[in-house]
C-alpha positions as CSV (number, residue, x, y, z in Angstrom):
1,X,36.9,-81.1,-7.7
2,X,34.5,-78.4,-7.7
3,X,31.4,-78.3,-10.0
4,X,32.6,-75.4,-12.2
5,X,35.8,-77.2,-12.3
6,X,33.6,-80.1,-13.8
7,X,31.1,-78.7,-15.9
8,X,33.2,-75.8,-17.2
9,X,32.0,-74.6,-20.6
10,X,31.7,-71.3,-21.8
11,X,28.4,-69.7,-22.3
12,X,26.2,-73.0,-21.3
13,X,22.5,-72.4,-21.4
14,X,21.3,-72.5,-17.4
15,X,19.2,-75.8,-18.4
16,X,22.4,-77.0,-19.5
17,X,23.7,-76.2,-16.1
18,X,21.1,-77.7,-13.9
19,X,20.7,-80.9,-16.2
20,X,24.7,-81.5,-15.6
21,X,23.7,-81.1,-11.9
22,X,21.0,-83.4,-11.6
23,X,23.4,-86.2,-13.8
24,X,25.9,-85.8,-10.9
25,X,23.6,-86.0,-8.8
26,X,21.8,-89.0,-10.4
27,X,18.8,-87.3,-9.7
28,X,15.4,-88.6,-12.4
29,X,14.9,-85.6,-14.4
30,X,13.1,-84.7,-17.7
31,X,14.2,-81.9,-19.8
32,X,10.7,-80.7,-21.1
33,X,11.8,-78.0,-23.0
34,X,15.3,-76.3,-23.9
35,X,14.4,-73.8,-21.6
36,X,12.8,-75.9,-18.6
37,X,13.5,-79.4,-16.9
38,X,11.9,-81.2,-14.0
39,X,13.4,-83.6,-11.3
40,X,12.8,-85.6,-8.1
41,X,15.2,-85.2,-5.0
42,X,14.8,-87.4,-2.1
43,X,14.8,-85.9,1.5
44,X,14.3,-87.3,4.8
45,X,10.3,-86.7,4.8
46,X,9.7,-87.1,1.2
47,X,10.4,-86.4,-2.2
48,X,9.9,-83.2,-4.1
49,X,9.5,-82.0,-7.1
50,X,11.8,-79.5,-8.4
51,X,11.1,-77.7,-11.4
52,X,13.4,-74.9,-13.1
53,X,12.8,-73.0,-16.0
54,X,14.8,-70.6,-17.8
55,X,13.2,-67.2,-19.0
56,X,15.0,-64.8,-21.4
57,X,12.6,-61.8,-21.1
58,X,13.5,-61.2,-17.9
59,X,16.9,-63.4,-17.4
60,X,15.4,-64.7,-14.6
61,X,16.2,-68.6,-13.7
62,X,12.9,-69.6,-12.0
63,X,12.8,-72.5,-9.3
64,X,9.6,-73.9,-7.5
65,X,10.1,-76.8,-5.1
66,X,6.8,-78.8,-4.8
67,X,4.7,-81.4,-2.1
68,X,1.7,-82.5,-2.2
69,X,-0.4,-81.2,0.9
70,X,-3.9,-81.6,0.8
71,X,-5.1,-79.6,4.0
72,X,-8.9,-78.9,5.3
73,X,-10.4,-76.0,4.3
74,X,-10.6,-75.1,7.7
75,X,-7.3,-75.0,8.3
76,X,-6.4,-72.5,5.3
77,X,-6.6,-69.6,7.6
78,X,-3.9,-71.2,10.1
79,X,-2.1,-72.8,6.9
80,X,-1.5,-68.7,5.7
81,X,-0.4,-67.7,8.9
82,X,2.1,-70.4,9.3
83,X,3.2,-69.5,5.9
84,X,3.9,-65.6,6.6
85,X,6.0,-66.6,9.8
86,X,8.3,-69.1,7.9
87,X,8.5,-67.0,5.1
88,X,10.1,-64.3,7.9
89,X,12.7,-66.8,8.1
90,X,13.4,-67.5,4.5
91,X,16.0,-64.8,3.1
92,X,16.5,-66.8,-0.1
93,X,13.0,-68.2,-1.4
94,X,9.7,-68.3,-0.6
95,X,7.3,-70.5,0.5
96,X,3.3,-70.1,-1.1
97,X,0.2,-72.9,-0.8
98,X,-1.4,-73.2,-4.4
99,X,-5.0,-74.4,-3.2
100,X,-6.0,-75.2,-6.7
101,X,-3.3,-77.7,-7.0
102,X,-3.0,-79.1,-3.5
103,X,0.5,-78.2,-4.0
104,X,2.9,-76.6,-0.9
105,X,5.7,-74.7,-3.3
106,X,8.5,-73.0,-2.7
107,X,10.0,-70.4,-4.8
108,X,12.4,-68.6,-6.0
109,X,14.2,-66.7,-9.1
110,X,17.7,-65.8,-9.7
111,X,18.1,-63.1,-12.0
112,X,21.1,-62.8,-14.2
113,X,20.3,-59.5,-15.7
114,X,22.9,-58.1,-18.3
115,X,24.0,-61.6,-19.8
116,X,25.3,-62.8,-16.1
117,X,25.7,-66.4,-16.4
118,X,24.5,-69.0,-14.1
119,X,27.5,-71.0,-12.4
120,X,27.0,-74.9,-11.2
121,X,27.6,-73.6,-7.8
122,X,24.6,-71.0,-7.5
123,X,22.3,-73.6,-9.2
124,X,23.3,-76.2,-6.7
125,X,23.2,-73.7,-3.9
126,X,19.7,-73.1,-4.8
127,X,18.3,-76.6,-4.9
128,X,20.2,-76.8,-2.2
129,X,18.4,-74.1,0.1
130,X,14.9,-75.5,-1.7
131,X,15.3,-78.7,-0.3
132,X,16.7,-77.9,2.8
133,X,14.2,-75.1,3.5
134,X,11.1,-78.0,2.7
135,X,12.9,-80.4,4.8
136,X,13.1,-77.8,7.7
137,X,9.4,-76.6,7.8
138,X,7.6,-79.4,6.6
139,X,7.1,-81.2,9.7
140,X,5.8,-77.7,11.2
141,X,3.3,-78.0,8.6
142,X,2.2,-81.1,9.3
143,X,1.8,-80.4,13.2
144,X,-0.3,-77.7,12.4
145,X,-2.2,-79.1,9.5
146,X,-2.8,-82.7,11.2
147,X,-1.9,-82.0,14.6
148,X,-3.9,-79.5,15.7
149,X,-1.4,-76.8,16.4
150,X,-1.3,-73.0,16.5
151,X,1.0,-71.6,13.8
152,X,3.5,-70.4,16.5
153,X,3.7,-73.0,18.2
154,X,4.1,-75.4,15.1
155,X,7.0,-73.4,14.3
156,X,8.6,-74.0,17.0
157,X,9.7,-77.2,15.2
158,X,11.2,-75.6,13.1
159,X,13.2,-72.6,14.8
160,X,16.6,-74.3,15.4
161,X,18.1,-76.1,12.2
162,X,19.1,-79.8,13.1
163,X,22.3,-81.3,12.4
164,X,22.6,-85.0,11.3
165,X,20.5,-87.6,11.8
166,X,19.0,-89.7,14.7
């Protein structure tokens, strides 16, 4: 049974829509507001925050995927440079370092201008890619961050999407 197929109901707020995900999921979330909710989804390196928040000015449905990543300050410059060359790989998302917060985010806002609604499957699709896109580059960003790499060649890590597990 697909999602829609299971969470079918006509014009469901997209809170509404991610909430029903994360209970399938039985992913912890908290609904802090009608129009935002926060949850933890396990990977393979670590858990991240995911945060989604729904905003009616501009019918945008607003994701950012967080970690913790406390970097030197030395490595900033190098962290930046990483961070352009992934994000040349990222079609769908992007990926930003908020220094303030010692937060690695990723981002990214589906607009559903003219009363578009936003379907189980897109929403899942999007955590989806999140996730997936974290669990890709994360251990990129740690070779270059901890293990003294050059951002090219800390991406090389990351260049060919694995498959399974070992």
């Amino acid at each position: 049974m697909s999602l829609s197929e299971q969470f079918f109901e006509e014009d469901l707020h997209p809170i509404d829509v991610v909430q029903n995900i994360a209970t399938h999921n039985e992913w912890d979330f908290d609904r802090i507001a009608d129009d935002q909710i926060a949850m933890s989804v396990e990977g393979q390196w670590r858990t991240y925050s995911v945060t989604l928040a729904w905003s009616g000015y501009d019918e945008t449905l607003r994701m950012v995927c967080t970690f913790e990543m406390e970097p030197p300050a030395e490595k900033l410059p190098a962290l930046y440079e990483l961070l352009n060359l992934v994000n040349d790989q990222c079609w769908a998302g992007s990926f930003t370092y908020w220094e303030e917060e010692k937060m690695m985010v990723y981002r990214y806002g589906l607009v559903l201008a003219g009363g578009q609604e936003a379907g189980p499957e897109q929403v899942d699709t999007m955590i989806g890619a999140a996730v997936m896109s974290a669990e890709r580059y994360y251990p990129a960003l740690q070779l270059l961050v901890w293990g003294d790499r050059t951002p090219k060649d800390a991406l090389q890590v990351a260049i060919a999407e694995a498959y399974g597990r070992a």
